[in-house]
ZAMARGU-4260 file (C-alpha; in steps of 0.2 Angstrom, whole numbers, plus 5000, padded with zeros to 4 digits):
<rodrens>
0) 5616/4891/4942 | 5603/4882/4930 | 5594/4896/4930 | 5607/4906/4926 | 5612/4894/4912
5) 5594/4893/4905 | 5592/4912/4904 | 5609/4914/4895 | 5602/4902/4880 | 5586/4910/4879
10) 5595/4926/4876 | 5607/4919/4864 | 5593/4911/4855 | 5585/4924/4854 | 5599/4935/4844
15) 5601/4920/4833 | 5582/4919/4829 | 5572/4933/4832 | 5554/4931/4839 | 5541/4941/4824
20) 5526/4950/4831 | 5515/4946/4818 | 5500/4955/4816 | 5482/4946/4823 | 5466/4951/4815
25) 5450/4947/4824 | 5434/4943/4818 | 5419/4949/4825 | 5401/4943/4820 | 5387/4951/4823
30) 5377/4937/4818 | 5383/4927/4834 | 5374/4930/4852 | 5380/4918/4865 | 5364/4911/4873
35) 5359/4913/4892 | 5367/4898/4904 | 5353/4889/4911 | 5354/4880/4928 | 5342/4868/4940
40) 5327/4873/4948 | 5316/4863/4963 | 5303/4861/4949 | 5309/4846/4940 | 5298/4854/4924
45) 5306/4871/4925 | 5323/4877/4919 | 5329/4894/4922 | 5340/4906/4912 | 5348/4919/4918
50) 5352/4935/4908 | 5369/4943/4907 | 5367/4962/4913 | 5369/4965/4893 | 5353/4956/4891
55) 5342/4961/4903 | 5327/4964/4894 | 5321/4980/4906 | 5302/4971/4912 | 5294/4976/4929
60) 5286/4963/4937 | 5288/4944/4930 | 5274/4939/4919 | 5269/4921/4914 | 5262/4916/4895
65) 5255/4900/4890 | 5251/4893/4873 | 5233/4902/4874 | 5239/4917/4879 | 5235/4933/4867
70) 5248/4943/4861 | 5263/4939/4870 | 5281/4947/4866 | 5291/4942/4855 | 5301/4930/4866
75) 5287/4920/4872 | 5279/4920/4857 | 5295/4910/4849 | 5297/4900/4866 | 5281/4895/4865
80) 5282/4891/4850 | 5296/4875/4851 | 5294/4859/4853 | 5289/4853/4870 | 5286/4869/4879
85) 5270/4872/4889 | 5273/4891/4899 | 5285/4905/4900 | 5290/4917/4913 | 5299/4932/4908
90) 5308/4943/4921 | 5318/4956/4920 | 5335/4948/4922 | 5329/4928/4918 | 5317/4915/4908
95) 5311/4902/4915 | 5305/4889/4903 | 5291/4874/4910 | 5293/4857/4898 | 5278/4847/4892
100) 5278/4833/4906 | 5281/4820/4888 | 5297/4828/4882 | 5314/4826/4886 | 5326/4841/4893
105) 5340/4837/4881 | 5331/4843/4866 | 5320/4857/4875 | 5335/4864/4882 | 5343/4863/4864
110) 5329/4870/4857 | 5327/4884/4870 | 5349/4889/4868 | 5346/4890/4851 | 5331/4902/4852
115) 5339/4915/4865 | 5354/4916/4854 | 5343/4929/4843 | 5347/4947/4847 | 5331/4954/4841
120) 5322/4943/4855 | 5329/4955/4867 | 5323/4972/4860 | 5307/4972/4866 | 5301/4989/4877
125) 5302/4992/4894 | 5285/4986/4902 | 5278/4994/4918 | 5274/4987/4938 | 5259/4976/4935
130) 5245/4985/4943 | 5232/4979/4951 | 5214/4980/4943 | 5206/4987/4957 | 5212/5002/4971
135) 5221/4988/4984 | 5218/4993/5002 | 5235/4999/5015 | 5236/4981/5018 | 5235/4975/5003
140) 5248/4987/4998 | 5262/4985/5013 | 5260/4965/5008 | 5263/4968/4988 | 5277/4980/4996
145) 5284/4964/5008 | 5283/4953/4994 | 5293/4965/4981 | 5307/4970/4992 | 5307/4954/5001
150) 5299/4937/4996 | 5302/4940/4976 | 5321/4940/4975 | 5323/4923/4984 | 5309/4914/4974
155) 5316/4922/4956 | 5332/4915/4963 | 5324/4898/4958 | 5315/4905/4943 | 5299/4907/4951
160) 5290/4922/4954 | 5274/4926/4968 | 5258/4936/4964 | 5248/4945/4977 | 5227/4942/4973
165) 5219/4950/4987 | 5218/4949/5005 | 5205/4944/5014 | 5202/4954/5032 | 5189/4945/5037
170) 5201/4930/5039 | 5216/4939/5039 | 5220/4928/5023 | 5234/4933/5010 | 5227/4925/4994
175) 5243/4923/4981 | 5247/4914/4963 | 5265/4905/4961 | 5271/4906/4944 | 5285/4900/4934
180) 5297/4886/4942 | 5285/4890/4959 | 5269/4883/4949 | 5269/4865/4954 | 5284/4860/4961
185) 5283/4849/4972 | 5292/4863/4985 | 5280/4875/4983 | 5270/4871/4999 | 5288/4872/5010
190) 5292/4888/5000 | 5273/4896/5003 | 5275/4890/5024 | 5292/4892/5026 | 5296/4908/5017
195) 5281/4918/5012 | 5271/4914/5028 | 5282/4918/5039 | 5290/4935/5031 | 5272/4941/5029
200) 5264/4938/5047 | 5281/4945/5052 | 5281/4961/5043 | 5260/4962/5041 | 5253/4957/5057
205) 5237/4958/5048 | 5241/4944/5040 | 5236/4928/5050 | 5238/4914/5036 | 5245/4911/5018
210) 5233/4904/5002 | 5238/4897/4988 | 5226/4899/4971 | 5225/4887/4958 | 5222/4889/4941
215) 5204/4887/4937 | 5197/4871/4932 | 5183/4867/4918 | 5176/4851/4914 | 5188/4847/4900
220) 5201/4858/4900 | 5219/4854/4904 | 5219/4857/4921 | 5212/4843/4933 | 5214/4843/4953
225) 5209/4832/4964 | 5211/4832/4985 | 5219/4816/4991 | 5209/4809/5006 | 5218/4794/5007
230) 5208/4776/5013 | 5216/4760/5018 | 5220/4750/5002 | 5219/4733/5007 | 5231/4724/4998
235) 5228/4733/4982 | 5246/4730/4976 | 5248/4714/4978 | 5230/4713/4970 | 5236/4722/4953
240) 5253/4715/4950 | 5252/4723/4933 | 5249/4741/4937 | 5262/4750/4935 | 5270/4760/4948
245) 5278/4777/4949 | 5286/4788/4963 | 5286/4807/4965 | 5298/4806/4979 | 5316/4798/4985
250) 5322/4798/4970 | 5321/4780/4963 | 5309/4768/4956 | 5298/4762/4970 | 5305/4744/4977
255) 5296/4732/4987 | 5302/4738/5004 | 5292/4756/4998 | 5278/4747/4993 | 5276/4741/5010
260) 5274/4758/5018 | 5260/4765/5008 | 5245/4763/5019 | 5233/4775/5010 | 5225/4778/4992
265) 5211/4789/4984 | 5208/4785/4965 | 5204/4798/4951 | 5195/4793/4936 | 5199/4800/4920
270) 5185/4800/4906 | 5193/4791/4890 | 5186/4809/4879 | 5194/4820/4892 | 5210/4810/4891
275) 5219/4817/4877 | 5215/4835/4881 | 5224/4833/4899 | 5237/4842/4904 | 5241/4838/4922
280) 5234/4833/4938 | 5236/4842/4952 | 5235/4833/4968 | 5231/4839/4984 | 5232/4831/5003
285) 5218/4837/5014 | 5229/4829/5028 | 5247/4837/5026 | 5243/4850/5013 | 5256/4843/5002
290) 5253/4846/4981 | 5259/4834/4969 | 5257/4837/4951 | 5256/4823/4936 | 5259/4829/4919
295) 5260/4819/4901 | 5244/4809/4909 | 5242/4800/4893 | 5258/4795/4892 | 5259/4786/4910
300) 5241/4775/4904 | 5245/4771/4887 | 5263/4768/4885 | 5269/4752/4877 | 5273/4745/4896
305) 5256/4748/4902 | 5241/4739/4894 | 5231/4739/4910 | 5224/4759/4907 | 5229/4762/4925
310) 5244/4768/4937 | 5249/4773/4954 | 5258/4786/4958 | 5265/4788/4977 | 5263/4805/4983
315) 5273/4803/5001 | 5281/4789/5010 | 5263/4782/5015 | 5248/4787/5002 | 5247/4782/4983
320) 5232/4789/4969 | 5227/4778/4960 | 5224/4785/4940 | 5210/4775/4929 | 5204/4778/4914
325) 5183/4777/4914
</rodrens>
């Protein structure tokens, strides 16, 4: 009956004062091109976005461009070009963008949003499969064939991408780069065991283990590395109350009750002329294998909290490095 009642009124209302259909005009500017969304990766350095199908700039295989890199397209040219971003990797349907370890993701990502918003930065020319420089061998080519069909989807899926070097028959070794979110996170040894080690002694049985290659290192370039062969520290803690202590794991500043756990330390010394052209240090463990990677260096020696020139860093549950400035 209500309903009845309510339809009657609406009806009647609608004789007494008729509904206009007025006309609607919409604008359209050309000028405005929503950027990409960007989402998470396991690299807490890396942010991914991905490419609406509208936007997909046509690229082969992903390729990665840092500040010295000669001639790159014009999207990572005027990535690399904004405030606190160090590399670029540019694939076919996503960018992943690594942050300078000092700068803060708010105004990278601002800066980044605004930047892919330009139409023209996607009409670049198809670019070719990156070929190899050399003629690769059957096996060589069945594992670049694995890792196309197979191992690249799920590490683009985090904004990474893997590159095949060579492989080695004498040691049945596959020797690969990681690039892009991959590059020094802090996953990357799960991801290279768990993932690309397995698929490939799976579907290459030639294949009898997995390397990871670096990026060189020179005596003062950007890129320093050191292997973590952890010694009893002997009380070094409570010895250096003043040093200040940072963790790259469980997600909190370390309390007491961490502190307790760490058995183990190495130290790296830093020459004070090398310092400022430092870009990271990447830290290995001869025991488990795990990487670690420190970035904004200077930043962690000479901030305002830290008149000592040193720092720990806590790697895993039980070893710490020790950084110090010589």
């Amino acid at each position: 009956l209500i309903a009845r009642i309510s339809f009657g009124v609406m009806r009647a209302a609608r004789r007494f004062f008729p509904v206009r259909r007025l006309p609607v005009t919409v604008w359209v500017s050309h000028r405005h091109f929503a950027a990409p969304a960007w989402q998470h990766t396991p690299n807490p350095e890396v942010r991914k976005w991905s490419l609406p199908s509208s936007q997909h700039r046509g690229l082969g295989a992903p390729q990665t461009y840092g500040r010295s890199a000669v001639d790159p397209p014009p999207m990572a040219s005027a990535l690399l070009a904004l405030p606190g971003v160090r590399s670029v990797l540019l694939g076919a349907d996503y960018v992943s963008v690594t942050k300078e370890g000092s700068s803060e993701w708010e105004e990278v990502i601002a800066a980044v949003d605004e930047c892919l918003a330009q139409p023209e930065l996607f009409q670049e020319v198809a670019a070719d499969e990156a070929q190899p420089t050399r003629e690769w061998s059957e096996i060589e080519k069945e594992i670049a064939e694995v890792i196309h069909d197979r191992i690249r989807p799920i590490v683009q899926d985090d904004g990474g991408d893997v590159e095949l070097l060579e492989f080695v028959e004498a040691t049945g070794t596959a020797r690969l780069k990681m690039h892009g979110a991959c590059a020094g996170c802090p996953q990357s040894t799960n991801t290279l065991q768990g993932v690309i080690d397995t698929a490939l002694r799976h579907y290459v049985p030639a294949v009898l283990e997995v390397e990871q290659v670096e990026e060189e290192e020179t005596e003062d370039g950007p890129i320093m590395r050191h292997e973590h062969d952890g010694q009893p520290h002997g009380g070094w803690f409570e010895a250096n109350p003043d040093v200040p202590v940072v963790g790259t794991f469980a997600g909190r500043s370390p309390d007491a009750k961490i502190l307790a756990r760490i058995k183990f330390m190495s130290a790296v010394q830093i020459p004070k002329a090398r310092l400022p052209k430092l870009d990271h240090i990447a830290v290995k463990c001869v025991d488990c294998n795990a990487r670690r990677t420190f970035e904004a260096v200077d930043d962690l020696l000479h901030s305002d909290k830290n008149p000592t020139s040193k720092i720990a860093v806590l790697i895993c549950p039980s070893c710490a490095v020790r950084l110090e400035v010589v």
